[in-house]
N, C-alpha and C positions, 0 to 999 in steps of 0.2 A: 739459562735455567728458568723452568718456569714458575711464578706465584701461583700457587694454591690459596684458595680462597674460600669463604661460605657463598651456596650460591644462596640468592634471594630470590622470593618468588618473582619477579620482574622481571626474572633472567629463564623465566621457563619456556620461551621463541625459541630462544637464541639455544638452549639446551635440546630443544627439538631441532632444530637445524643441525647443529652438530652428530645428533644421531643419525638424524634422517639422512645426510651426507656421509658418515662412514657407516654405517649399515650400505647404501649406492655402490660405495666401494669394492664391494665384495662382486658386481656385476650379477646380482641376482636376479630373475626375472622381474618387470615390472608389475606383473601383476603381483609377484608375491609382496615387492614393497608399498603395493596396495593395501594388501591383508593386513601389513604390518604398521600402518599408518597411524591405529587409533593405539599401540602399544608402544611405537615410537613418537607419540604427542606426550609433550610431558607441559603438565597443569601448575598454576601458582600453589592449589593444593597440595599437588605432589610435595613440591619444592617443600612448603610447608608443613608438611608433618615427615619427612624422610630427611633422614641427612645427608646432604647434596650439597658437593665439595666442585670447584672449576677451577683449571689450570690458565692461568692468564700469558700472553707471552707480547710483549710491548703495549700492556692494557687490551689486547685483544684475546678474546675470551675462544681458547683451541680445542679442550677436551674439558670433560667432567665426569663422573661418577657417583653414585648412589649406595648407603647400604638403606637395607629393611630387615627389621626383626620381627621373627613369627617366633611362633610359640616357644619354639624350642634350640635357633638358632637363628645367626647373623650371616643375611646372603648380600653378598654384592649384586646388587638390582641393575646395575649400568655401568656400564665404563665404554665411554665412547671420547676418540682421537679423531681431528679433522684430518682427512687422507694427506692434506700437505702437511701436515706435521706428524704423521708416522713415521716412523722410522727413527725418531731423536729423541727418543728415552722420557718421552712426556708420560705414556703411558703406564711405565713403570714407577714413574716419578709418583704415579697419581696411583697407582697401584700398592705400592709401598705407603703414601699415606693411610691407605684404608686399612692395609694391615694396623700401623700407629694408633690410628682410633677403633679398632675392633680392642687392641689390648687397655687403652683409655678405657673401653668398655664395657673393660675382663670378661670380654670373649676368650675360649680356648679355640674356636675353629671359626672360618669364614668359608660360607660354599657361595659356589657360583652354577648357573646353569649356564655353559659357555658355548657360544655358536661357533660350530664347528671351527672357522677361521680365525679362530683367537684361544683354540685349545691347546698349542704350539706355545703361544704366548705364555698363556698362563702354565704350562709345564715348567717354561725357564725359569718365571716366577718361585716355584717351586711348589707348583699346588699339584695334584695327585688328582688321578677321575676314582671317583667312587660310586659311578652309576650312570644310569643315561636316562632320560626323557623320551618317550616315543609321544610323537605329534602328528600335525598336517600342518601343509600348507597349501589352500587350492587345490585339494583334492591329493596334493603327491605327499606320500608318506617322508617326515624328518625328523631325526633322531640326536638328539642332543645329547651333548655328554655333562654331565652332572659331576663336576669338580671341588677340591677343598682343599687348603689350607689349613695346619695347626701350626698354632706357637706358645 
């Protein structure tokens, strides 16, 4: 099982690698994980003003996750798994935290903007798409699905 933790700003490399590694996962083109590079950098600032949680698994730091609150609701900003530890319920593990502290919160909903290969995921979860995002990336149109959760 893994330890959940707070992450510290110290640990914003190591949360960048972790994305920048399961983002790769997904065999996307390289150039798009170009594009994607300065959104999958995460800053000592981030860390510092977002609350940003890391699943530990023999003191070695596997997945983490983000919320941010706008104006009007609480979105899960991240949730990244390192590809060797997919599949072993970390991600739920850390998912289900965020649920915990959205209700700590007294959020009634958590949305996500979920790339497409994790909208499966968060279905089983049990969150619902209540919209989609139209994007780019390097010029090819992508369409994100805009998901949520209430409890």
């Amino acid at each position: 099982m893994a330890l959940i933790v707070q992450a510290r700003p110290d640990h914003a490399q190591t949360l960048t690698e972790i994305a920048i590694s399961a983002k790769r996962h997904w065999k996307y083109p390289e150039r798009w994980m170009k594009c994607w590079l300065p959104a999958l950098t995460i800053s000592s600032e981030y860390i510092a003003s977002h609350e940003t949680w890391l699943a530990m698994l023999n003191e070695k730091p596997v997945a983490w996750y983000s919320l941010v609150q706008d104006e009007a609701d609480l979105w899960l900003d991240n949730l990244w798994v390192l590809p060797d530890f997919m599949g072993r319920g970390i991600g739920q593990s850390l998912f289900r935290h965020a649920l915990e502290r959205c209700q700590f919160r007294e959020a009634k909903v958590l949305k996500m903007e979920a790339d497409p290969n994790a909208k499966s995921f968060y279905e089983r979860m049990g969150a619902k798409q209540i919209g989609e995002q139209d994007g780019e990336v390097d010029g090819e149109p992508r369409i994100l699905p805009v998901m949520e959760i209430s409890f």
